[in-house]
C-alpha positions as CSV (number, residue, x, y, z in Angstrom):
1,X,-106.4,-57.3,19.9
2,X,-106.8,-59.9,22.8
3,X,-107.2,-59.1,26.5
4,X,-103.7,-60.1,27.4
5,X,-101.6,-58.1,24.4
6,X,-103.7,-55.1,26.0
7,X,-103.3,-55.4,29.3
8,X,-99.3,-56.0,28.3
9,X,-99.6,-52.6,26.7
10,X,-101.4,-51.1,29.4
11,X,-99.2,-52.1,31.9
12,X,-96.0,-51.2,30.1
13,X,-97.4,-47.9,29.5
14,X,-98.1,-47.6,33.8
15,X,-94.6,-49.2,34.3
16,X,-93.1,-46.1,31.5
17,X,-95.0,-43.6,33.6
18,X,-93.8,-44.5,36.9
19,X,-90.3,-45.1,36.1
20,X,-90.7,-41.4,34.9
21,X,-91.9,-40.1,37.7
22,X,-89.5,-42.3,40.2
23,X,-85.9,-41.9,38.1
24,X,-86.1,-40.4,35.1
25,X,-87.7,-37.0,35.6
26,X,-88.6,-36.0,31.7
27,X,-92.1,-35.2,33.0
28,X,-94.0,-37.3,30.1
29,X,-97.5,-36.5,31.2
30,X,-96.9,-33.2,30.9
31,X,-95.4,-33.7,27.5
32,X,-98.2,-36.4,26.1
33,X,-101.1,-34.0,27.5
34,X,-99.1,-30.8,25.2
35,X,-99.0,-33.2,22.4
36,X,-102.2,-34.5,22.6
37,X,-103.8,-30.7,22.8
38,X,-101.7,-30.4,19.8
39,X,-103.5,-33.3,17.9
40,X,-107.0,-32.2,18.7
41,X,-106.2,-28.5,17.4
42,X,-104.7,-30.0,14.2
43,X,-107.9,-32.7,14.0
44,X,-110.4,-29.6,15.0
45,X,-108.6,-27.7,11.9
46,X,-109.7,-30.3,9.4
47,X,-113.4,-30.3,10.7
């Protein structure tokens, strides 16, 4: 992965968060941190 196709994907992930918090109101970090708690449980399972 090259600088530029990751700093595309950061910033599209920044622009996704913020267009969240300013119209959409889903509350996605709320729902990635749940989901990611989720994931280390499952990963911490298989340890």
């Amino acid at each position: 992965m090259t600088n530029s196709i990751a700093l595309a994907l950061a910033l599209i992930v920044v622009g996704f968060f913020v267009l969240d918090a300013a119209v959409l109101h889903w509350n996605l970090p709320l729902l990635v941190g749940r989901q990611m708690l989720s994931l280390i449980e499952w990963v911490s399972f298989w340890r």
